[in-house]
One Martini backbone bead per residue (centre of mass of N, CA, C, O) as a GRO file, in nm:
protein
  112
    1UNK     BB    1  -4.154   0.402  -2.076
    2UNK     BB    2  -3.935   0.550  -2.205
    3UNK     BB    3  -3.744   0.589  -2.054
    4UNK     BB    4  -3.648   0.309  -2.015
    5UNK     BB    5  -3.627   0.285  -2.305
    6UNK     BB    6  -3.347   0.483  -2.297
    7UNK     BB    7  -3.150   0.382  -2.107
    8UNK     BB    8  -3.142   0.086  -2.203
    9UNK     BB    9  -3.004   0.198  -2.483
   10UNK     BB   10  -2.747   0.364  -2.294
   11UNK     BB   11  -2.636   0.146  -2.166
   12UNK     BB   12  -2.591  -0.069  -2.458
   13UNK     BB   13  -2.380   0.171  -2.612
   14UNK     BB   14  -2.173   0.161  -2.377
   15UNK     BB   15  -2.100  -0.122  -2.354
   16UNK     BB   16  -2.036  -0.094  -2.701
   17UNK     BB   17  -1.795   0.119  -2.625
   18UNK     BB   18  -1.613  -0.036  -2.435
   19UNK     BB   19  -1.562  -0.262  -2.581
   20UNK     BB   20  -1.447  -0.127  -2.853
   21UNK     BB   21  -1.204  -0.037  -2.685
   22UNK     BB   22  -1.073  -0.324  -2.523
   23UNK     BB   23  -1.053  -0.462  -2.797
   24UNK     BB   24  -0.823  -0.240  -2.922
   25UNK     BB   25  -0.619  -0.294  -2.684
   26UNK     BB   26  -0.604  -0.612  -2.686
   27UNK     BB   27  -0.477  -0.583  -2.991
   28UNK     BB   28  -0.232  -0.468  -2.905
   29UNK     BB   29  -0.081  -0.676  -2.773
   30UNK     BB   30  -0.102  -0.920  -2.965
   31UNK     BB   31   0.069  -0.743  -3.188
   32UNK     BB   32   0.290  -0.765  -3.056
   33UNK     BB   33   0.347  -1.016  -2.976
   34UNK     BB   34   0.356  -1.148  -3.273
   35UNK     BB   35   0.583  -0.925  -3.365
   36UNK     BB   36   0.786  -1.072  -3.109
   37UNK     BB   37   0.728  -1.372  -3.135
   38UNK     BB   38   0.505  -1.434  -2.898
   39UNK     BB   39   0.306  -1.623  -2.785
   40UNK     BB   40  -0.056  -1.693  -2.754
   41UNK     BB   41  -0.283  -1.821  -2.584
   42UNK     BB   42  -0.471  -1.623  -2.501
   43UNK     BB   43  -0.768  -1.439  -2.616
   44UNK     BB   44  -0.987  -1.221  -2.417
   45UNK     BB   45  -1.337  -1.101  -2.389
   46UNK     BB   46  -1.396  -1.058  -2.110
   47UNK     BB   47  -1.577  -1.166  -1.819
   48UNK     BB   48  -1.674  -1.447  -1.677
   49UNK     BB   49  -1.872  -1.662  -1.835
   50UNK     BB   50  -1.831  -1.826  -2.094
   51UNK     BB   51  -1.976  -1.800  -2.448
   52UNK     BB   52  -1.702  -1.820  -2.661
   53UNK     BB   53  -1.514  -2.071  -2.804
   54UNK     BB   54  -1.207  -2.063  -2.969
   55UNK     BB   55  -0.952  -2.218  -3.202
   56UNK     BB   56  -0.650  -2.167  -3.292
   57UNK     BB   57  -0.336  -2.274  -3.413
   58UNK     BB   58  -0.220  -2.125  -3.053
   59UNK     BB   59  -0.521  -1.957  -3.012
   60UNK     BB   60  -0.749  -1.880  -2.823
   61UNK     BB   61  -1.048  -1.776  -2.774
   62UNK     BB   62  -1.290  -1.529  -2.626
   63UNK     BB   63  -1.613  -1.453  -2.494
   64UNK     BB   64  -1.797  -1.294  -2.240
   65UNK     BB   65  -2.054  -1.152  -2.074
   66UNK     BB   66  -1.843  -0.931  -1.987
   67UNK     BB   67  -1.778  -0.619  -2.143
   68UNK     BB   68  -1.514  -0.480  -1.930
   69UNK     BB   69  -1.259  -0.688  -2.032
   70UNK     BB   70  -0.916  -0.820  -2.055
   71UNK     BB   71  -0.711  -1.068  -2.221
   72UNK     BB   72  -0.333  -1.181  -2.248
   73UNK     BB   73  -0.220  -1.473  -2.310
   74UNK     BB   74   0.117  -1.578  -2.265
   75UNK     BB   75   0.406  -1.716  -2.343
   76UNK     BB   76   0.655  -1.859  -2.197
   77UNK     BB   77   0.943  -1.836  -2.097
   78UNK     BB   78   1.226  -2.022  -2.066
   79UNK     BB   79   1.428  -1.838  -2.170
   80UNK     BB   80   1.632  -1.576  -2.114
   81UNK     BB   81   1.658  -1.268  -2.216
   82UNK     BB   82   1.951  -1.052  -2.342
   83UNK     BB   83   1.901  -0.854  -2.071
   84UNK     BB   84   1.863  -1.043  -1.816
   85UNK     BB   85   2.161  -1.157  -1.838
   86UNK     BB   86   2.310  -0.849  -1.803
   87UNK     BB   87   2.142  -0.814  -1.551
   88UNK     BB   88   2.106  -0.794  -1.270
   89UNK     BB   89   2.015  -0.854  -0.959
   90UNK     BB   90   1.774  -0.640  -0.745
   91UNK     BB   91   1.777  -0.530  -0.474
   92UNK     BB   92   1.603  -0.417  -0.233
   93UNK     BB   93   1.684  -0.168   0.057
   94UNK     BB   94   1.643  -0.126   0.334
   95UNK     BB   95   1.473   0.117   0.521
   96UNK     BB   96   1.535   0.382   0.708
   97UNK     BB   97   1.323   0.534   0.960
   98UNK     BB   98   1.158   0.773   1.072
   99UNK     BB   99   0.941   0.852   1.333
  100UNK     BB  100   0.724   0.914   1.093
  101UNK     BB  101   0.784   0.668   0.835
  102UNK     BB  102   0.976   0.791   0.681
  103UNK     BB  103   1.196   0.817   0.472
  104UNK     BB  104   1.506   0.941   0.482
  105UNK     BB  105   1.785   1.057   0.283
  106UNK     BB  106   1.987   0.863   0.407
  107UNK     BB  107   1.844   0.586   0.363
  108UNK     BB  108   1.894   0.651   0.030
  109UNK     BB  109   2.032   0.565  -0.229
  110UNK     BB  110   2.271   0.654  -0.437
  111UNK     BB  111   2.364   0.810  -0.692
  112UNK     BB  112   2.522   0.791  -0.996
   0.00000   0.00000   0.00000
């Protein structure tokens, strides 16, 4: 009986030590966010049905069943930013294969 009840005990230790590492990679996201001025639409720790859920002035909170991940959903840019503006669009060059199936070195395009 105890032998159950100590793994029980490490399991739900293991759960609360992978939340708050979870928590802590997930508020640095936020953080940045924030920092950088890109609003944030929710910060969610944990998948699964919603337990708990609040609004903040313009970030929803969520907290999840399983808090084995999370997330953080920013707000799209309208505007392009400007870098995107500066680089062009990069194609991608499709590259011919030799009979074993592997890209040959002819076919990589050459480094500037």
């Amino acid at each position: 009986m105890t032998v159950t009840v100590d793994v029980l005990v490490m399991v739900l230790r293991f759960i609360i030590v992978i939340g708050v590492l979870i928590l802590v990679h997930e508020l640095g996201h936020f953080a940045v966010a924030r920092l950088t001025g890109v609003g944030v639409e929710r910060f969610s720790i944990g998948f699964g049905p919603v337990l708990l859920r609040w609004r903040g002035k313009e970030t929803e909170y969520c907290l999840s069943l399983i808090p084995m991940g999370g997330y953080v959903k920013m707000m799209a840019r309208r505007t392009p930013s400007r870098a995107a503006r500066r680089c062009p669009t990069i194609r991608p060059r499709r590259s011919r294969s030799s009979r074993s199936g592997r890209a040959s070195s002819s076919s990589l395009p050459a480094r500037a």
